[in-house]
C-alpha positions as protocol buffer text, in pm:
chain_id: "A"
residue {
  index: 1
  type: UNK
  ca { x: 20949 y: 18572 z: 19080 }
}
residue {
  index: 2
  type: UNK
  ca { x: 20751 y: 18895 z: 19076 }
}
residue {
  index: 3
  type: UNK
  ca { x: 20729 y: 18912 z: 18689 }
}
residue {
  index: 4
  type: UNK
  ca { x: 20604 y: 18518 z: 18691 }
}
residue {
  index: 5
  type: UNK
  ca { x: 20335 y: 18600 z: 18953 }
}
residue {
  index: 6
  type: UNK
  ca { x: 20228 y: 18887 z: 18690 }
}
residue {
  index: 7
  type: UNK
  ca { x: 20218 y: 18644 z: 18433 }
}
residue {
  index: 8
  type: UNK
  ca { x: 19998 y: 18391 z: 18638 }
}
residue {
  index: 9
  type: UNK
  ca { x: 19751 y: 18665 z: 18757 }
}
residue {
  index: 10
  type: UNK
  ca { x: 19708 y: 18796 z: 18379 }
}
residue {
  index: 11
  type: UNK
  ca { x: 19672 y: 18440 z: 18229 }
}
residue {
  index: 12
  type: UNK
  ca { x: 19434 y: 18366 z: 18503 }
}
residue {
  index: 13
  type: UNK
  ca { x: 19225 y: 18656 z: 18408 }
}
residue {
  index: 14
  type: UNK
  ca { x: 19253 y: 18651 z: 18028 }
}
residue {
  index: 15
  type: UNK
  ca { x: 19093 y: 18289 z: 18118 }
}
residue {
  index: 16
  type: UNK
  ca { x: 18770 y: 18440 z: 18337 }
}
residue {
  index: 17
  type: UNK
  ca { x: 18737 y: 18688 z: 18052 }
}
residue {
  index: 18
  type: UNK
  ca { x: 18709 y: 18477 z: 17838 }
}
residue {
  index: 19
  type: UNK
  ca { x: 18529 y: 18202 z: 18013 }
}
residue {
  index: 20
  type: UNK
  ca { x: 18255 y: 18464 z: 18114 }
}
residue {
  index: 21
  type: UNK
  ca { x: 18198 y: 18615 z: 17767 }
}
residue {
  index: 22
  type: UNK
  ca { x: 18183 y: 18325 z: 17577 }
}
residue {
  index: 23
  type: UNK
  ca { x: 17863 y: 18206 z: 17429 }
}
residue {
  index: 24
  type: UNK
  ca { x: 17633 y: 17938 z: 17533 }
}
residue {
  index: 25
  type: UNK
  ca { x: 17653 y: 17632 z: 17330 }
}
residue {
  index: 26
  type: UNK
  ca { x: 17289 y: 17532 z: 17496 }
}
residue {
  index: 27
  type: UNK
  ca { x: 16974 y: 17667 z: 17313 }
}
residue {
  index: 28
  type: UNK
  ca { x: 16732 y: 17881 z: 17507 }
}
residue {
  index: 29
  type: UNK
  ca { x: 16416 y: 17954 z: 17487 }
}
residue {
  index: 30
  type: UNK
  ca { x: 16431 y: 18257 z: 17389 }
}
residue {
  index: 31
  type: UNK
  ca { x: 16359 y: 18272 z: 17016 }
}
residue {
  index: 32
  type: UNK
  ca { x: 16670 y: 18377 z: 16897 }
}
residue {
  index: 33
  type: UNK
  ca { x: 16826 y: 18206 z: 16530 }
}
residue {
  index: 34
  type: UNK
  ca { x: 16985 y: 17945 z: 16727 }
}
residue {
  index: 35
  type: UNK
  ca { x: 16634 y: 17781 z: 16849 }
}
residue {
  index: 36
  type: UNK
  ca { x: 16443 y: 17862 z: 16520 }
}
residue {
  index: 37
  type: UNK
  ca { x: 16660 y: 17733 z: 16279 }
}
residue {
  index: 38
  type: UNK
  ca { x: 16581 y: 17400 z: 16102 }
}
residue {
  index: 39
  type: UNK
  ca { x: 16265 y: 17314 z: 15915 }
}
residue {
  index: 40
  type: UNK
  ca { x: 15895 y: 17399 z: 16061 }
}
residue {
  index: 41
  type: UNK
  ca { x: 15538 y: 17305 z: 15928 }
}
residue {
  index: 42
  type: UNK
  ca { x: 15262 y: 17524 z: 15989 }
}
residue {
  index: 43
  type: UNK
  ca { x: 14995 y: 17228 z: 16118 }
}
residue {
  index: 44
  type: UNK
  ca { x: 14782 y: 17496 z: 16185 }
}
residue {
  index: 45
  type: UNK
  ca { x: 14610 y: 17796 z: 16149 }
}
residue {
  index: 46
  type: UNK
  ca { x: 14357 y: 17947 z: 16386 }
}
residue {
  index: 47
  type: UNK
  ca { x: 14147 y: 18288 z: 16465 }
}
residue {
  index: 48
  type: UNK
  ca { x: 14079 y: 18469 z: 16764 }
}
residue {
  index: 49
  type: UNK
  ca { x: 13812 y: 18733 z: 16694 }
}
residue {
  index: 50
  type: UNK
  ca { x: 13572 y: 18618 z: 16411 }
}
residue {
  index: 51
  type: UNK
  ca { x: 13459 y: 18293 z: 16343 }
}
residue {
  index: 52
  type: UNK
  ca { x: 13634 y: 18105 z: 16019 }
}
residue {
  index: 53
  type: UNK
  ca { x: 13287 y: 18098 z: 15831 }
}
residue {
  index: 54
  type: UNK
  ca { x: 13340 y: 18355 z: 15511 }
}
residue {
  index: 55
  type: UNK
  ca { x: 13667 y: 18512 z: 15649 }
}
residue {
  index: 56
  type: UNK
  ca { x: 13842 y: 18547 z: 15366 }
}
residue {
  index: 57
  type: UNK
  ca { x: 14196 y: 18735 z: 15416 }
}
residue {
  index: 58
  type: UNK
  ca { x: 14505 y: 18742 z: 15215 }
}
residue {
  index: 59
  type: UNK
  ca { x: 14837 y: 18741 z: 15445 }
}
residue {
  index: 60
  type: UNK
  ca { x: 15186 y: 18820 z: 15353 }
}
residue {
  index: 61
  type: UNK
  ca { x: 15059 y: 18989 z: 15036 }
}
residue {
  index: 62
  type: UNK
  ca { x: 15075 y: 18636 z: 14878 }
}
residue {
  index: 63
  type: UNK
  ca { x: 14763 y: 18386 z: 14957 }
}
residue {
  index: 64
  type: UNK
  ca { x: 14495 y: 18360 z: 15174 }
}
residue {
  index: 65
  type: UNK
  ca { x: 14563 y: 18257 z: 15548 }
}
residue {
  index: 66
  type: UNK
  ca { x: 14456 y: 17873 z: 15484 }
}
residue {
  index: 67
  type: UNK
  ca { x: 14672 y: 17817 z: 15213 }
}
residue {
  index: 68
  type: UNK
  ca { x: 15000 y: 17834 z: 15480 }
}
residue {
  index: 69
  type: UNK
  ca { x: 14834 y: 17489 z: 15635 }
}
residue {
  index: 70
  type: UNK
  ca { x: 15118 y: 17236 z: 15511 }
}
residue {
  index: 71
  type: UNK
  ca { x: 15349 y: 17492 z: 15394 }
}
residue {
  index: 72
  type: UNK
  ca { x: 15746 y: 17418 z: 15489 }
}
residue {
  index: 73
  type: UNK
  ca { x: 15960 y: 17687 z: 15634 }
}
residue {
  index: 74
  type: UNK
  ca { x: 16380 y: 17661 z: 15617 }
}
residue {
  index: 75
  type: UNK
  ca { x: 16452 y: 17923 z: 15868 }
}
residue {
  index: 76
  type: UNK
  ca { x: 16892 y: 17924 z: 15826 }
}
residue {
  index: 77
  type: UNK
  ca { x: 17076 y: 18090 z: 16073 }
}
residue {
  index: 78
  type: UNK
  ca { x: 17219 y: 18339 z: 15864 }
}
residue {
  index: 79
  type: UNK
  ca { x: 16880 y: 18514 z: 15825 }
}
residue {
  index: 80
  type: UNK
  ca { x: 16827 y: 18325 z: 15448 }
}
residue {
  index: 81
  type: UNK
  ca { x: 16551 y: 18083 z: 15451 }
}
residue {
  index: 82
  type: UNK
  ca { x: 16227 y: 17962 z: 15223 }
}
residue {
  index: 83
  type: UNK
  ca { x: 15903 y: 17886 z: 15268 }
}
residue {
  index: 84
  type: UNK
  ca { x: 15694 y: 17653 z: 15017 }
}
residue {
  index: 85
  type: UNK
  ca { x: 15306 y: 17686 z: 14993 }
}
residue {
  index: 86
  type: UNK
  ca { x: 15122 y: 17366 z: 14904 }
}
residue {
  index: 87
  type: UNK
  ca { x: 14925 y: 17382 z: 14578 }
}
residue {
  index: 88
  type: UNK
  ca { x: 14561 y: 17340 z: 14589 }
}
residue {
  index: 89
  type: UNK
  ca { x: 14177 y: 17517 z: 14490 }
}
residue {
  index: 90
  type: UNK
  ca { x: 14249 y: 17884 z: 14583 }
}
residue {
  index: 91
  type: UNK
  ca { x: 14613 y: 17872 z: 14684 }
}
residue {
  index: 92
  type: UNK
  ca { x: 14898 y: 17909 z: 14408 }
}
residue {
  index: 93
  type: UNK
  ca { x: 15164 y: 17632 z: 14506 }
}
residue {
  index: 94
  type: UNK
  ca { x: 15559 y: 17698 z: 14569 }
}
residue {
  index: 95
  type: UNK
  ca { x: 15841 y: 17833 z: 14732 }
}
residue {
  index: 96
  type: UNK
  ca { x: 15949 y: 18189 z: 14821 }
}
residue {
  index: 97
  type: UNK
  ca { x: 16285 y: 18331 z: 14948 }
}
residue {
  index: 98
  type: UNK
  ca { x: 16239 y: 18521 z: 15290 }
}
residue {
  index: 99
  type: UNK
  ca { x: 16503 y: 18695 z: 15474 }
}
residue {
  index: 100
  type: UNK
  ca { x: 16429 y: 18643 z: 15874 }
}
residue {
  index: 101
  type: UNK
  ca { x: 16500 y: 18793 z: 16173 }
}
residue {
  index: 102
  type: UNK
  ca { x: 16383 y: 18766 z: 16545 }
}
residue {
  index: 103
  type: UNK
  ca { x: 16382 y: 19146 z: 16716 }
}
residue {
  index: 104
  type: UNK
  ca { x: 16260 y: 19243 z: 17077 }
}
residue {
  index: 105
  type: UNK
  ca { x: 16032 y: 19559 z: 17124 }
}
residue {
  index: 106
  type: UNK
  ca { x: 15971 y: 19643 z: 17476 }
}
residue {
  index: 107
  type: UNK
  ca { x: 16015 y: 19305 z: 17606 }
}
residue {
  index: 108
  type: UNK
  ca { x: 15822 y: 19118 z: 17310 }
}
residue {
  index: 109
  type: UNK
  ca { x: 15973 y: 18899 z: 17059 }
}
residue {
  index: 110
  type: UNK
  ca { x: 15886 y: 18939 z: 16668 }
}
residue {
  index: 111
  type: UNK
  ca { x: 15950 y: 18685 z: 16395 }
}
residue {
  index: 112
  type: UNK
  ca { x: 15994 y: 18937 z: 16112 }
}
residue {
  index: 113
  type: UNK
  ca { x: 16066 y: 18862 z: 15766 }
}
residue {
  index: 114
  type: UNK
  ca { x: 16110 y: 18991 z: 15404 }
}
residue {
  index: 115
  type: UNK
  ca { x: 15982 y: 18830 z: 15059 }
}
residue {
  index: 116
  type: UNK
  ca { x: 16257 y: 18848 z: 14823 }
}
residue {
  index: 117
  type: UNK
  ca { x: 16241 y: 18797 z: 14466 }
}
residue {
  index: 118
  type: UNK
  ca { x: 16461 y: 18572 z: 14251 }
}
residue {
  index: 119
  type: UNK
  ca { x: 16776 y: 18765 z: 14271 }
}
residue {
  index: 120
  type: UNK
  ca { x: 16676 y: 19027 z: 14564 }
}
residue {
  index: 121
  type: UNK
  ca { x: 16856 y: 19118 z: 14827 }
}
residue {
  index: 122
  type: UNK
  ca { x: 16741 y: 19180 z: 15158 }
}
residue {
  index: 123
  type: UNK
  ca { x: 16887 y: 19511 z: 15169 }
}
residue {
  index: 124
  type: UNK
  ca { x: 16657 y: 19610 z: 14854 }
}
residue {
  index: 125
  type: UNK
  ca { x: 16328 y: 19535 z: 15029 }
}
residue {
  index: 126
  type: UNK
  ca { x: 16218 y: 19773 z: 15263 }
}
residue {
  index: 127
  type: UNK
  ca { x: 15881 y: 19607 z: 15339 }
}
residue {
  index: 128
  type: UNK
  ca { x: 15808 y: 19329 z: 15543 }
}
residue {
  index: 129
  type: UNK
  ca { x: 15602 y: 19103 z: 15803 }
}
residue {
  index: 130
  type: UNK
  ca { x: 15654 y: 19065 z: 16156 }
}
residue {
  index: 131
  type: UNK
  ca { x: 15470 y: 18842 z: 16369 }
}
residue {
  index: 132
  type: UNK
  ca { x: 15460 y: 18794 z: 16778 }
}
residue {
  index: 133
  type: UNK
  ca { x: 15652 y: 18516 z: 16879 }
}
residue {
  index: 134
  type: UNK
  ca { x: 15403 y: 18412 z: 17153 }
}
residue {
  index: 135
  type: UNK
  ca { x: 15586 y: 18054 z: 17216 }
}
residue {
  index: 136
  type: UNK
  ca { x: 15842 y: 17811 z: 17128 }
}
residue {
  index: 137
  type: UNK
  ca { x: 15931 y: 17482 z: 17229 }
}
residue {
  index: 138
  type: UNK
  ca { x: 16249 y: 17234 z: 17070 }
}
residue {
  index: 139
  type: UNK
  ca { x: 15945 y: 17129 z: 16862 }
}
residue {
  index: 140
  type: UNK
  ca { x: 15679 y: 17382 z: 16825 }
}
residue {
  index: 141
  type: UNK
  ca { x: 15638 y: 17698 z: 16777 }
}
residue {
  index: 142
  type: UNK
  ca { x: 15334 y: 17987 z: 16756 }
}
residue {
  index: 143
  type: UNK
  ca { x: 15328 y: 18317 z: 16552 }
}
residue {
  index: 144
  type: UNK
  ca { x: 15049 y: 18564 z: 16615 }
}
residue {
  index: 145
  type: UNK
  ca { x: 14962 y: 18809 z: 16324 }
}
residue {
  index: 146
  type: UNK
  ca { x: 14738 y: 19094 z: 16376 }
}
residue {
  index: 147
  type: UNK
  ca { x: 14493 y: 19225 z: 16074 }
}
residue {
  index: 148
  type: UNK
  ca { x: 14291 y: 19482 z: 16085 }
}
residue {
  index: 149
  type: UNK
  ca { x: 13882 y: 19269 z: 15936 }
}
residue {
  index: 150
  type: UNK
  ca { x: 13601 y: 19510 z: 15874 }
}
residue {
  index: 151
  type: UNK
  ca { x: 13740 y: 19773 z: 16143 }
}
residue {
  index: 152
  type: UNK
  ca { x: 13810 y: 19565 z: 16429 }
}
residue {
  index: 153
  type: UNK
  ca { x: 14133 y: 19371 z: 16501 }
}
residue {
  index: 154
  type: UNK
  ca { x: 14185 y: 19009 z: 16462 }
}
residue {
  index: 155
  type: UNK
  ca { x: 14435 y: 18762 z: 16502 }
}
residue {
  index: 156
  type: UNK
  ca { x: 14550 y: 18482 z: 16313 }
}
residue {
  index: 157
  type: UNK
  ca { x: 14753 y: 18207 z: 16504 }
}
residue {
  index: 158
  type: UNK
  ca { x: 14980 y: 18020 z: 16313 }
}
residue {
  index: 159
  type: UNK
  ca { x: 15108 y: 17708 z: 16506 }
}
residue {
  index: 160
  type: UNK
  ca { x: 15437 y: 17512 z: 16339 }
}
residue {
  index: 161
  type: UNK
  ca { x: 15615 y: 17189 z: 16439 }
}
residue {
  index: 162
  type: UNK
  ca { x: 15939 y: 17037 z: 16314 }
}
């Protein structure tokens, strides 16, 4: 009788253990893989600190900051994921391998990502992009990216929706 109480009392806690520690099937808010994966278009692209008139700026070391307006991100849980620039007058069209992450610095969350080449892997790029997460819905989402514009800081606000 004593050795089947034993057994009861260890099942029963394997059970809460397990119960406790297991992971939430529900999506928060946080801005963790989970929430980000899927597709996202950047509908938008604004500035606080200058005015748009003759701010020219190239982001990502790829194309100029307008040029993301359309573009398609595939953000796939496993960190791989694409993101296609639309063709058109100053921007060169097409799609380019990231490697994604979200990471937490003193409280803040950062979309971060890598540009790999045809072939790359992550682990052979030590230079990326990280941008605040500053909100995100089930549906949209905005990244903040600070550049430093003829010695003063600005910030370009890209907004994305699924």
């Amino acid at each position: 009788m004593k050795r089947i109480k034993l057994l009861a009392a260890a099942s029963l806690s394997l059970v809460l253990f397990f119960t406790a520690c297991s992971p939430s099937k529900v999506a928060s808010p946080e801005g963790d893989k989970v929430n980000l994966k899927g597709t996202w278009t950047v509908s938008n692209v604004d500035l606080d600190g200058v005015s748009k008139n003759g701010f020219k700026v190239t982001v990502f070391d790829d194309a100029l900051y307008t040029c993301y307006i359309g573009s398609q991100w595939s953000l796939v849980p496993n960190g791989n994921g694409s993101y296609t620039v639309p063709a058109s007058g100053d921007c060169t069209g097409g799609q380019r391998n990231i490697y994604w992450s979200v990471q937490t610095i003193g409280g803040v969350k950062y979309f971060q990502f890598k540009n790999l080449g045809t072939g790359v892997k992550p682990n052979r790029v030590s230079e990326g992009y990280r941008l605040e997460l500053k909100s995100l819905t089930a549906n949209s989402m905005l990244l903040q990216s600070a550049v430093n514009f003829e010695g003063k800081t600005v910030y370009i606000n890209y907004t994305f929706t699924r």
